[in-house]
N, C-alpha and C positions, 0 to 999 in steps of 0.2 A: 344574292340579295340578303339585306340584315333586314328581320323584320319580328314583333312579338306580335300573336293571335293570342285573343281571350275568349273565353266563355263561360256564359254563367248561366245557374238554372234559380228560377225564383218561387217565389212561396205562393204568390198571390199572381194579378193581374197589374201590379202595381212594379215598375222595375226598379224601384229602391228596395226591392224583399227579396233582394240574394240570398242564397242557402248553399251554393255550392258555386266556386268559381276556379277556374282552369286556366293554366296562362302556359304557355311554350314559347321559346326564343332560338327563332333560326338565325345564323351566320353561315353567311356562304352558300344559302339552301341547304342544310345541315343541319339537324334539331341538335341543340348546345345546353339546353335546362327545360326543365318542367317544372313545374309547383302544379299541387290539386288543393283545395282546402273544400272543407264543410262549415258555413258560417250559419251564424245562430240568426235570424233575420228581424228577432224581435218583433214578427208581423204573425199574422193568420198563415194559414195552408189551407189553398182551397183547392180540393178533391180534382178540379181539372189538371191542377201544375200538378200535384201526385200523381194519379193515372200517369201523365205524358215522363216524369221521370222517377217516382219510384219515392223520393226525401220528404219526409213529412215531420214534425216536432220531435218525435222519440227518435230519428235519426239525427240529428243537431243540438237535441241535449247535452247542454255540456261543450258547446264547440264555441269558438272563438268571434267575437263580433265585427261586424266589417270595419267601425273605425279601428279594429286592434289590427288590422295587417295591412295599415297604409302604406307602411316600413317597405315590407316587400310590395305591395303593386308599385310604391314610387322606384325600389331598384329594380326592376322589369320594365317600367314603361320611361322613366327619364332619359332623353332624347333618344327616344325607339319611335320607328314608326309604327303603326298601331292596325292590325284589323280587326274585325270580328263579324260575326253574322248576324242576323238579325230575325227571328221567324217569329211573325204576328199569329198568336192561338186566335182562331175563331172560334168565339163562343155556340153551340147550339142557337139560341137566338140571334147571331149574327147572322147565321148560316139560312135561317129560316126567314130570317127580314130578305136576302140576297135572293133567297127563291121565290118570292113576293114580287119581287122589284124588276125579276128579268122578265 
């Protein structure tokens, strides 16, 4: 199976505040390419997305912006099939509304 998986880690709660994004391209069930980049997000960093992976402003100073590597996600993903994962943070107050409610 031909397939590319992405992933990306974000600055905020907001998923247009990419800071780091991941792409690999299998053929044949065989990894064929990799790309990692560190993108500038142009947004905040808030302290929950740091904890969970670590990227905060003085790690993306100076790194490239997401409309500047459309180039490459377009030759990754034009006519690829596409996954990726998806994991909702729960905020503390989400967490505690939830135990309210059960």
């Amino acid at each position: 199976m031909n397939f590319v998986a992405i992933d990306v880690e974000t600055a905020n709660s907001d998923m247009g505040s990419i800071c780091q994004i991941g792409i690999v391209k299998y053929a044949d069930g065989r990894l064929v390419e990799e790309w990692v980049s560190l993108i500038d997000p142009e947004d905040y960093f808030d302290y929950i997305n740091i904890s969970i992976h670590g990227i905060d402003e003085d790690v993306v100073k100076g790194s490239t912006t997401f409309p500047q590597i459309t180039e490459i996600l377009a030759a990754f993903l034009n006519n690829a099939i596409c996954v990726r994962q998806k994991i909702r943070i729960i905020k503390e107050s989400d967490f505690k509304l939830l135990l309210q409610n059960a």
